[in-house]
N, CA, C and O atoms as a MOPAC input file, in Angstrom:
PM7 MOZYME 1SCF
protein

 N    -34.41700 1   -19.77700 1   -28.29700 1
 C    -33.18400 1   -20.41100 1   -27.92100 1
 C    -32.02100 1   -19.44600 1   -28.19800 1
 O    -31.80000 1   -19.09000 1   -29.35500 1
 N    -31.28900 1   -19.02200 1   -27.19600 1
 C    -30.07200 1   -18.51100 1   -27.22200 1
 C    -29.35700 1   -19.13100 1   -28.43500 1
 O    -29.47800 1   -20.31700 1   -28.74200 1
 N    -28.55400 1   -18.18200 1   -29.14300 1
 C    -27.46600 1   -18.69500 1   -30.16400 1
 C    -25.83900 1   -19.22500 1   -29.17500 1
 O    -25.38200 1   -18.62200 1   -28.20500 1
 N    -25.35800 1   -20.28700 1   -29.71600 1
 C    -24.57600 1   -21.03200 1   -29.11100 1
 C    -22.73800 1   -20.04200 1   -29.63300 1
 O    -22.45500 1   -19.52100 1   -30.71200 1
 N    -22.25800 1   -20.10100 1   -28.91200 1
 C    -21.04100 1   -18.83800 1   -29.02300 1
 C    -20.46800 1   -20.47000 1   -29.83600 1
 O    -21.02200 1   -21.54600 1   -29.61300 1
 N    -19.62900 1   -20.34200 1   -30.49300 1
 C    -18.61300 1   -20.91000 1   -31.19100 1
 C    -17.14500 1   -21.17400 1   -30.12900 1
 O    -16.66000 1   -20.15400 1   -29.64100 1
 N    -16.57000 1   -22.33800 1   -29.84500 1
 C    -15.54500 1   -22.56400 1   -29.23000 1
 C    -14.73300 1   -22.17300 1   -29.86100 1
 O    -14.76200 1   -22.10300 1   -31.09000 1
 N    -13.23100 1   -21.60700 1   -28.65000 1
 C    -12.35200 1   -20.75900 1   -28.92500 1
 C    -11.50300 1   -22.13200 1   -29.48100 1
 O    -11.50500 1   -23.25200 1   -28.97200 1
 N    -10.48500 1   -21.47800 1   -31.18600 1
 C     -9.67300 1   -22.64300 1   -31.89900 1
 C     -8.58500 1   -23.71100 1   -30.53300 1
 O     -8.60600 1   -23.19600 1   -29.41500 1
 N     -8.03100 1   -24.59000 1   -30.61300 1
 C     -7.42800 1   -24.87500 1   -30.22100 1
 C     -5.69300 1   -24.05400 1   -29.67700 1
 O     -5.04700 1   -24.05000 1   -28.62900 1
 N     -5.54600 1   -23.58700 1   -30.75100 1
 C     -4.04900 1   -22.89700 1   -30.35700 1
 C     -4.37100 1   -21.97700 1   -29.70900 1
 O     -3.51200 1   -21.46700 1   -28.99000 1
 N     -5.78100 1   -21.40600 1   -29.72900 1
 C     -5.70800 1   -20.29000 1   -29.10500 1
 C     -6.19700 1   -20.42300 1   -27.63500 1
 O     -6.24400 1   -19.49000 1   -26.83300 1
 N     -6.56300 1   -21.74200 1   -27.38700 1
 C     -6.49700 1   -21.63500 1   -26.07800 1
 C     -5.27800 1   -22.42700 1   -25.36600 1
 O     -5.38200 1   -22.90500 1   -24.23600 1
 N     -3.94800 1   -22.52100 1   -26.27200 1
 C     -3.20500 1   -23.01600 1   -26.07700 1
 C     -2.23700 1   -21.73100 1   -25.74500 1
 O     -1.44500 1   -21.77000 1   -24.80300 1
 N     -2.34400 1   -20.82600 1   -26.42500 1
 C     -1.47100 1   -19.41200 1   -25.99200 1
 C     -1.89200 1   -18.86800 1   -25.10100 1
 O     -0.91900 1   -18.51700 1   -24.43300 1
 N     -3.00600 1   -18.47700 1   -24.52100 1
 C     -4.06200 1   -18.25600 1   -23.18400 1
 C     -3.49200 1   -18.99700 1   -22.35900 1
 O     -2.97800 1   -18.42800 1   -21.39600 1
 N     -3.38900 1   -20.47700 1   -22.44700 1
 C     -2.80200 1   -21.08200 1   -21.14000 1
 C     -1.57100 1   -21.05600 1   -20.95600 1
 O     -1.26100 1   -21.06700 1   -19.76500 1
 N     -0.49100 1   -21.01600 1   -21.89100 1
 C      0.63300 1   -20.60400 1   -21.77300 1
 C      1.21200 1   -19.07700 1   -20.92200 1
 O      2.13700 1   -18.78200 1   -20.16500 1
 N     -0.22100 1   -18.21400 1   -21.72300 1
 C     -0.00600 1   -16.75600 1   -21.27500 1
 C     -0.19900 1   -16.88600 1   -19.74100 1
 O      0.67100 1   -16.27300 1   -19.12300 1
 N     -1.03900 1   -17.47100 1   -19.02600 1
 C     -1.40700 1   -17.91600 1   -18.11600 1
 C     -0.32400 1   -18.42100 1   -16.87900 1
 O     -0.32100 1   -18.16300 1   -15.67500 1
 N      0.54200 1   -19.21000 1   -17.67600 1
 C      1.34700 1   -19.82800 1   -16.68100 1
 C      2.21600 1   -18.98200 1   -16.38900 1
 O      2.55200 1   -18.91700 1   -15.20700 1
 N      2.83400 1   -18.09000 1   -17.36200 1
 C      3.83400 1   -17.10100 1   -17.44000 1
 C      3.29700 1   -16.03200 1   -16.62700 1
 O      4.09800 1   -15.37400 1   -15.96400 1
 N      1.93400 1   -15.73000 1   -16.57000 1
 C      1.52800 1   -14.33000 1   -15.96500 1
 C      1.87200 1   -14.84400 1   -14.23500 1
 O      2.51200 1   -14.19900 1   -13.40400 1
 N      1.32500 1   -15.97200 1   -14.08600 1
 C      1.37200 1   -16.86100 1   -12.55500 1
 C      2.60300 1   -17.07600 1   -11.80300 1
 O      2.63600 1   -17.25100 1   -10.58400 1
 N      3.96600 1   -17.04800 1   -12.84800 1
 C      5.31000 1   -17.53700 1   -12.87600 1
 C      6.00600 1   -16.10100 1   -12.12000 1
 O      6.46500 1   -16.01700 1   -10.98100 1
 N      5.89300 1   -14.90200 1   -13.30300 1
 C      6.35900 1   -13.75900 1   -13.25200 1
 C      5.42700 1   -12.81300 1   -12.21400 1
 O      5.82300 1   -12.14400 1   -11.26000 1
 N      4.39100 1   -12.94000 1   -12.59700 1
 C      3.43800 1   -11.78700 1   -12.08100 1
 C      2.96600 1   -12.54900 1   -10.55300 1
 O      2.93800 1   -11.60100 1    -9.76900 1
 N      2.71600 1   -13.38200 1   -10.04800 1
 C      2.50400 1   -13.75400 1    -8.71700 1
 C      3.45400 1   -14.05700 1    -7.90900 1
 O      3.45100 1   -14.14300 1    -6.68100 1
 N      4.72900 1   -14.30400 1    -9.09000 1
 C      6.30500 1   -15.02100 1    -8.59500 1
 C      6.51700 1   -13.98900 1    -7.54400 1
 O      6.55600 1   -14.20800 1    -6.33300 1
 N      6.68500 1   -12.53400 1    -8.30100 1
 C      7.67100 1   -11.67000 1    -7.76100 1
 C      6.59400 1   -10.71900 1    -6.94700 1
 O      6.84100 1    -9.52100 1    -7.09100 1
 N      5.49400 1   -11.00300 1    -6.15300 1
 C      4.74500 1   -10.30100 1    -5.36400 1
 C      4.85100 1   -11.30400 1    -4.27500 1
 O      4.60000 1   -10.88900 1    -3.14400 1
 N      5.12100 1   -12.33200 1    -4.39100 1
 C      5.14300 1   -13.44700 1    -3.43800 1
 C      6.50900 1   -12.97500 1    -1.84100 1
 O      6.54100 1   -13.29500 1    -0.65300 1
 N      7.45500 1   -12.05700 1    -2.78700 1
 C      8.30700 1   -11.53700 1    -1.76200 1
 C      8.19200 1   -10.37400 1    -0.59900 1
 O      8.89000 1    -9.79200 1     0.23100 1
 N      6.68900 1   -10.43400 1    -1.15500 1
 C      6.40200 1    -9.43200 1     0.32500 1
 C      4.87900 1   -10.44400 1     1.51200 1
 O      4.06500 1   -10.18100 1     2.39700 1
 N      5.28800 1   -11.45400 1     0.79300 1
 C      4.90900 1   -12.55800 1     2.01800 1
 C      5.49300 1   -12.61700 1     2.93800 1
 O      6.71000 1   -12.68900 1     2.77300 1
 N      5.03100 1   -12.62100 1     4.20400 1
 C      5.67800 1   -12.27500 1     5.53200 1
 C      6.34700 1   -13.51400 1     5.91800 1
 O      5.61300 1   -14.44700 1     6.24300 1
 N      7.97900 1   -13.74100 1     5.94600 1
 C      8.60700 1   -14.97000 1     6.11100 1
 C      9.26900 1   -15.32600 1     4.87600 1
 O     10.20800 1   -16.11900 1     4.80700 1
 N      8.79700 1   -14.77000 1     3.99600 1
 C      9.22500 1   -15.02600 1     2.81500 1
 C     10.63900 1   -14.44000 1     2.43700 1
 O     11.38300 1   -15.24400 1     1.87600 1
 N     11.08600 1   -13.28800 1     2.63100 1
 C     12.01500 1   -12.65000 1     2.98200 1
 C     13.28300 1   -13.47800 1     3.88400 1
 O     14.48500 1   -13.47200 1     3.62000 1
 N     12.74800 1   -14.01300 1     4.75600 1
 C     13.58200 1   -14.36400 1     5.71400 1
 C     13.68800 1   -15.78600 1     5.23000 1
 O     14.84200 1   -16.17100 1     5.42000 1
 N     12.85300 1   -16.82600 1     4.61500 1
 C     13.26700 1   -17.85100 1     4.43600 1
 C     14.33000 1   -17.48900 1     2.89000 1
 O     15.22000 1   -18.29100 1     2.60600 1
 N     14.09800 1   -16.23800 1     2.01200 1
 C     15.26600 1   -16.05900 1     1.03700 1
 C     16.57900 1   -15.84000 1     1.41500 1
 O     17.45700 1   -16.41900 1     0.77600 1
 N     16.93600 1   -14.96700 1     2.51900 1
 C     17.98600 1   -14.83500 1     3.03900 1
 C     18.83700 1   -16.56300 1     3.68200 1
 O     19.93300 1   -17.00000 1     3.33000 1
 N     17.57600 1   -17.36300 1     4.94700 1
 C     18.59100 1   -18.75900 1     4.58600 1
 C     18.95200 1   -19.51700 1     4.04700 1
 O     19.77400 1   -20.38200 1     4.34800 1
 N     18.29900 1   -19.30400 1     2.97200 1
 C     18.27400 1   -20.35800 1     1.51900 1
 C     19.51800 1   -19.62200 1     1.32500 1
 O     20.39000 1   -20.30400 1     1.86300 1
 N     20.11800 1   -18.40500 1     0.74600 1
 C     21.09400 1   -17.75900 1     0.26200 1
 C     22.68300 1   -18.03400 1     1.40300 1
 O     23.83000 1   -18.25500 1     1.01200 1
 N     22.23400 1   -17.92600 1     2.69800 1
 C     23.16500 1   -18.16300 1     3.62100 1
 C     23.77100 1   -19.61600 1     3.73600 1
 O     24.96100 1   -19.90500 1     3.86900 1
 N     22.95600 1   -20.25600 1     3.67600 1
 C     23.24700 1   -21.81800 1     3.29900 1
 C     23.85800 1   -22.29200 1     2.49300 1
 O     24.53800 1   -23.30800 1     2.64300 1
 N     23.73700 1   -21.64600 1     1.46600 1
 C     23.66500 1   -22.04900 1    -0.13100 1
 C     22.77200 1   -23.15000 1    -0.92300 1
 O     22.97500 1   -23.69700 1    -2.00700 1
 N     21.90500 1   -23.25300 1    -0.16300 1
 C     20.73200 1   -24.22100 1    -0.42800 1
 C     20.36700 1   -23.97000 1    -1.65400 1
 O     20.42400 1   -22.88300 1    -2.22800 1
 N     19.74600 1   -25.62400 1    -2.32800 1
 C     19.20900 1   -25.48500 1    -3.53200 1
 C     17.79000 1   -25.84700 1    -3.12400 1
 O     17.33900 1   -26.84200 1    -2.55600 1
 N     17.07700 1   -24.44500 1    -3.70900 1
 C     15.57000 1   -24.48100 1    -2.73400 1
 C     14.65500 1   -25.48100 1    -3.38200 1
 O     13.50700 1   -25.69600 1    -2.99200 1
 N     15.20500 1   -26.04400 1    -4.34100 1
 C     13.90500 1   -26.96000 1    -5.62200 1
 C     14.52100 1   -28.57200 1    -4.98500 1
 O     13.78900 1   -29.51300 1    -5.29200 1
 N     15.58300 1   -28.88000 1    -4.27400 1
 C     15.96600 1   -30.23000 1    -3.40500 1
 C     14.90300 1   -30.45100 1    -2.51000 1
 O     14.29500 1   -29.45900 1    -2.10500 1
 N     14.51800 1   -31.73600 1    -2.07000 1
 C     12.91300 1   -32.34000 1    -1.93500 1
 C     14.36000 1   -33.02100 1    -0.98000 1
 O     14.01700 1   -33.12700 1     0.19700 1
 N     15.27400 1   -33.31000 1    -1.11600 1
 C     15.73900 1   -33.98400 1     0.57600 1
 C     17.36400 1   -33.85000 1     0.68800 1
 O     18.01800 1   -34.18500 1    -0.29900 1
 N     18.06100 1   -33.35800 1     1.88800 1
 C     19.22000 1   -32.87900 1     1.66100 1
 C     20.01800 1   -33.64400 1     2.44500 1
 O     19.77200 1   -33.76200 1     3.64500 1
 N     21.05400 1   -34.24700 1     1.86600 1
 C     22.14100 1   -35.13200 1     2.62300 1
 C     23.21600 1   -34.96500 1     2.63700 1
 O     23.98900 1   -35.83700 1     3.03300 1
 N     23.72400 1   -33.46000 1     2.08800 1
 C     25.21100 1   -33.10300 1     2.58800 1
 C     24.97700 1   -31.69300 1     3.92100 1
 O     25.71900 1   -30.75100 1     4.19900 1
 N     24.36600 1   -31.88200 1     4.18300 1
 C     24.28400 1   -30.60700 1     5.48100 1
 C     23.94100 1   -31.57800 1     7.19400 1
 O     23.28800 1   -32.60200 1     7.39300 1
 N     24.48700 1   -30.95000 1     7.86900 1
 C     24.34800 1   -31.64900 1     9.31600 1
 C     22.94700 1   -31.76300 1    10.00800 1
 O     22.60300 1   -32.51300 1    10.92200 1
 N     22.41100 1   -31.05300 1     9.49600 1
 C     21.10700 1   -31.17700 1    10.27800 1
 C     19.86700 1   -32.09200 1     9.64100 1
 O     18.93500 1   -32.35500 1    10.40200 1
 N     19.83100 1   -32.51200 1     8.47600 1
 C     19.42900 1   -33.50800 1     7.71700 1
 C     19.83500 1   -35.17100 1     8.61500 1
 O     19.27900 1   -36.11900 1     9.16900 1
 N     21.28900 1   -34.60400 1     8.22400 1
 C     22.04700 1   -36.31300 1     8.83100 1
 C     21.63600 1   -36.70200 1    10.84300 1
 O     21.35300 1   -37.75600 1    11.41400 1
 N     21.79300 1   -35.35800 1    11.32300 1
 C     21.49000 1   -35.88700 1    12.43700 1
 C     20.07900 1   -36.36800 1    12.87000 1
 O     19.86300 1   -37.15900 1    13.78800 1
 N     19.21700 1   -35.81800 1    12.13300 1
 C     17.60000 1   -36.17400 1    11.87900 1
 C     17.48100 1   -37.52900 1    11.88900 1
 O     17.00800 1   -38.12000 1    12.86000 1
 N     17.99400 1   -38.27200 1    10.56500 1
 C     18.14100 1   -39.35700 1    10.00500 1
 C     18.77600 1   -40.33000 1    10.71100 1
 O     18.59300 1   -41.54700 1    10.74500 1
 N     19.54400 1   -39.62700 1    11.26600 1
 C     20.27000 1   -40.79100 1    12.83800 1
 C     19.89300 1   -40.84600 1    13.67600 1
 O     20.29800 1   -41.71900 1    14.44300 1
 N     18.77800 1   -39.86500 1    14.11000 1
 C     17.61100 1   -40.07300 1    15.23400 1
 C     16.57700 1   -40.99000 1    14.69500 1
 O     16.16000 1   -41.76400 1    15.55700 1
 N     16.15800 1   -41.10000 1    13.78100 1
 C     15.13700 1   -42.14700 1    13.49300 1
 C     15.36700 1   -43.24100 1    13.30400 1
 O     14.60800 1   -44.16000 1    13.61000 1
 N     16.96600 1   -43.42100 1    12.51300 1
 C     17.00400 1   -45.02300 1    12.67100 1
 C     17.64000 1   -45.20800 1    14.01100 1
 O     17.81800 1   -46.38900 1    14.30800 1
 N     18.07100 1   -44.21900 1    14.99400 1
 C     18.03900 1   -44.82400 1    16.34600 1
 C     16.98800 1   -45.50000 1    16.83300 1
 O     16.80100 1   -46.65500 1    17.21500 1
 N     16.33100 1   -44.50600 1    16.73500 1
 C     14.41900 1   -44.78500 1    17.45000 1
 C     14.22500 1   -46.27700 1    17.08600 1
 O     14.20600 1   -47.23100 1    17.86400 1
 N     14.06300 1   -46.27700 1    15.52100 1
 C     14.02300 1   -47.60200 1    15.36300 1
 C     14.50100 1   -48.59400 1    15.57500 1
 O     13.79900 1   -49.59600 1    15.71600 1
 N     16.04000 1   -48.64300 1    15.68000 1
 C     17.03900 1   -49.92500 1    16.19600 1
 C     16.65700 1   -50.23400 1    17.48600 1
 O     16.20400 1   -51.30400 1    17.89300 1
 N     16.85400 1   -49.31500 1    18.04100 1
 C     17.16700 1   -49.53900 1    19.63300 1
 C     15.23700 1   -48.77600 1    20.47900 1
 O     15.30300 1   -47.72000 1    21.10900 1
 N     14.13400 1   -49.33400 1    20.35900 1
 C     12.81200 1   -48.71800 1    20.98200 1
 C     13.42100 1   -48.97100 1    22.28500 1
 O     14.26700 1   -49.74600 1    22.73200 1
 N     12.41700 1   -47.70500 1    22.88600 1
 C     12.67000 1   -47.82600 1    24.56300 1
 C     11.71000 1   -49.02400 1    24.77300 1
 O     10.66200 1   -49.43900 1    24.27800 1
 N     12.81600 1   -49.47000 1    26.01300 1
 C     12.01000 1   -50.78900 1    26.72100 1
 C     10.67300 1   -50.61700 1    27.86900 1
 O     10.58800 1   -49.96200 1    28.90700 1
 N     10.00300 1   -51.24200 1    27.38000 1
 C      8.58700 1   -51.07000 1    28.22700 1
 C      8.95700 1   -51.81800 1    29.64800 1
 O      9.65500 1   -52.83200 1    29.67400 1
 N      8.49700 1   -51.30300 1    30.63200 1
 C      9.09200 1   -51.21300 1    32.37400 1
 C      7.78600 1   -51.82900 1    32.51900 1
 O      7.36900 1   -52.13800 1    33.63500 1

């Protein structure tokens, strides 16, 4: 029978995963900018002044006119002929 390795302490696989997130954060973060598009979606985020971590935007025009197309759609459905 194989001898059984001893599990790694708790903190220490608590600094490993930490080290981990940080290597993923920094080290995959900043290679991510030679993703093709990636570049160009940094520049409209910057031109905009967009806050890129906002999940839904309601002071810019193109949001609002979206949003007024759908509850059009919905108020008013085309009539079936």
């Amino acid at each position: 029978m194989p001898p059984r390795h001893p599990r790694l302490h708790p903190w220490v696989r608590l600094v490993v995963g930490f080290a981990l997130i940080l290597l993923f954060i920094f080290g995959l973060g900043s290679i991510s900018k030679y993703i093709p598009g990636a570049r160009r979606m940094a520049q409209v985020i910057d031109e905009r002044n967009l806050r890129a971590t906002a999940i839904y935007y309601t002071d810019f025009e193109e949001p609002a006119e979206g949003s007024e197309y759908i509850r059009d759609c919905l108020d008013y459905p085309p009539e079936a002929k």
